[in-house]
SENU-877928 format. One record per residue (C-alpha): residue number from 1; x, y, z; residue in one letter. Coordinates in steps of 0.5 Angstrom, whole numbers, always signed. Layout:
REM SENU-877928
<sedo NUM,<X,Y,Z>,'A'>
...
END
This chain:
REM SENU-877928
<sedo 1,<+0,+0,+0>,'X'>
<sedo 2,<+3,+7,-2>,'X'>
<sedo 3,<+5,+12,+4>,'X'>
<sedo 4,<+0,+18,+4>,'X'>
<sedo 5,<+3,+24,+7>,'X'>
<sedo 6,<-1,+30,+8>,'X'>
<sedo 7,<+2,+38,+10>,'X'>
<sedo 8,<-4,+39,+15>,'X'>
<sedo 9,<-3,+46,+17>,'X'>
<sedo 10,<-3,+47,+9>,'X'>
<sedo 11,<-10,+43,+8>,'X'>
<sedo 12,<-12,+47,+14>,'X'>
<sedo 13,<-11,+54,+11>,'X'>
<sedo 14,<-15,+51,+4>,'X'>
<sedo 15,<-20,+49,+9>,'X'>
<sedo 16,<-20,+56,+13>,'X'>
<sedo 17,<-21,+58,+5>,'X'>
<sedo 18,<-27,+55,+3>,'X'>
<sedo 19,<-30,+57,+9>,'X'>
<sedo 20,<-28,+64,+9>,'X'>
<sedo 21,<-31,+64,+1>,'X'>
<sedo 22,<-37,+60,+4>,'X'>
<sedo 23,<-39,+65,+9>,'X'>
<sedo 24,<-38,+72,+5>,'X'>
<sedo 25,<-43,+69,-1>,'X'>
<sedo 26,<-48,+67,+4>,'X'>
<sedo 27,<-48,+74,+5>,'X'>
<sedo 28,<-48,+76,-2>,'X'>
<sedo 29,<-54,+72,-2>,'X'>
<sedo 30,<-58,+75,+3>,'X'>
<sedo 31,<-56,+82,+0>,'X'>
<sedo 32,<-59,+80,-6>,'X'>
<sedo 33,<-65,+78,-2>,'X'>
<sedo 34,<-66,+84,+1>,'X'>
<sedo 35,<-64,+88,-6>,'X'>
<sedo 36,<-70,+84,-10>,'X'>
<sedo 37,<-74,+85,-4>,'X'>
<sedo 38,<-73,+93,-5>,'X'>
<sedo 39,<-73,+93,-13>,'X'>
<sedo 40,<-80,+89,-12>,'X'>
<sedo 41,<-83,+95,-8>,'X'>
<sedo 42,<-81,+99,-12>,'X'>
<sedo 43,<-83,+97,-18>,'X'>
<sedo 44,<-91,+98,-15>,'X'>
<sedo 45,<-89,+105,-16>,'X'>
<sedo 46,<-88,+105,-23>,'X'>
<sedo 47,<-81,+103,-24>,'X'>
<sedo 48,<-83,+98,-28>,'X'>
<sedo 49,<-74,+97,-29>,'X'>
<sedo 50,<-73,+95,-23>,'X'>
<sedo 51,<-77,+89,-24>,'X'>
<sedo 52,<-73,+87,-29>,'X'>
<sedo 53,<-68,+88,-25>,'X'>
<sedo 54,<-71,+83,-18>,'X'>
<sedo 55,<-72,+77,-24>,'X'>
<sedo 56,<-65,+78,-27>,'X'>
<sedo 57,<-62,+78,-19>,'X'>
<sedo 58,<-68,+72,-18>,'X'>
<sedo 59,<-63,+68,-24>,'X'>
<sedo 60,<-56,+69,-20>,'X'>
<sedo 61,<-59,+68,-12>,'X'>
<sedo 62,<-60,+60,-14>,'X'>
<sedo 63,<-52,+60,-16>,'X'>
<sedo 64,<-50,+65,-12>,'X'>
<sedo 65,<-53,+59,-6>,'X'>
<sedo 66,<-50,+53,-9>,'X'>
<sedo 67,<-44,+56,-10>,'X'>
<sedo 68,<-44,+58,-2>,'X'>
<sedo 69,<-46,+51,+0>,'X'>
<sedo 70,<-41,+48,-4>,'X'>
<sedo 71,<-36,+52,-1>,'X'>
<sedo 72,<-38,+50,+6>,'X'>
<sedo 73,<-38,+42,+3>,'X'>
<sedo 74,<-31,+44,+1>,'X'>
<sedo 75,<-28,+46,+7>,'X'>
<sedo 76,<-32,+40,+11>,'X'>
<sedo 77,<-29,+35,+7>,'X'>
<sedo 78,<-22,+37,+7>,'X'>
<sedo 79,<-23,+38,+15>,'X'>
<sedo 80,<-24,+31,+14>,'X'>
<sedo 81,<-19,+29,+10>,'X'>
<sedo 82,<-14,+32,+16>,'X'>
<sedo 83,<-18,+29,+22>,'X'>
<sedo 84,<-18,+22,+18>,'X'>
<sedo 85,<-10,+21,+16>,'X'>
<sedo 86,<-8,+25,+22>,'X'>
<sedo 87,<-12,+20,+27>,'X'>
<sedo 88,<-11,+13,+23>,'X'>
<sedo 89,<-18,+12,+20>,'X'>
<sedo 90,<-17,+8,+15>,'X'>
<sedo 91,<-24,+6,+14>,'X'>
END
């Protein structure tokens, strides 16, 4: 069986990364959120572009939240690569 090494301190920082990236696009997240909900309340006022605007928005919240959700996993999943080799499971 092949040796496996690992630079844990590395990893670790990738993962801190993933995690940082996670955490800053659920914010974007919730700021499109709060955008759509301000540029749909505006356009019953009269300002029928900023409809326009909320669907276009509308179409990049879904991949703006994957996107987070997938750097979250990311970052779970190199922790566990860390804790598994470091620890000897081997299962």
């Amino acid at each position: 069986m092949a040796e496996v090494s690992m630079n844990y301190s590395e990893v670790q920082k990738l993962a801190d990364g993933f995690r940082t990236a996670g955490d800053t696009l659920e914010a974007v997240g919730k700021a499109l959120e709060v955008a759509i909900g301000i540029l749909k309340a505006t356009a019953f006022f009269g300002l029928v572009g900023n409809l326009a605007l909320a669907h276009y928005l509308e179409g990049i919240k879904p991949n703006v939240d994957r996107l987070a959700a997938t750097c979250e996993e990311m970052s779970m999943d190199l922790v566990g690569a860390i804790i598994s080799l470091r620890d000897g499971d081997t299962s």
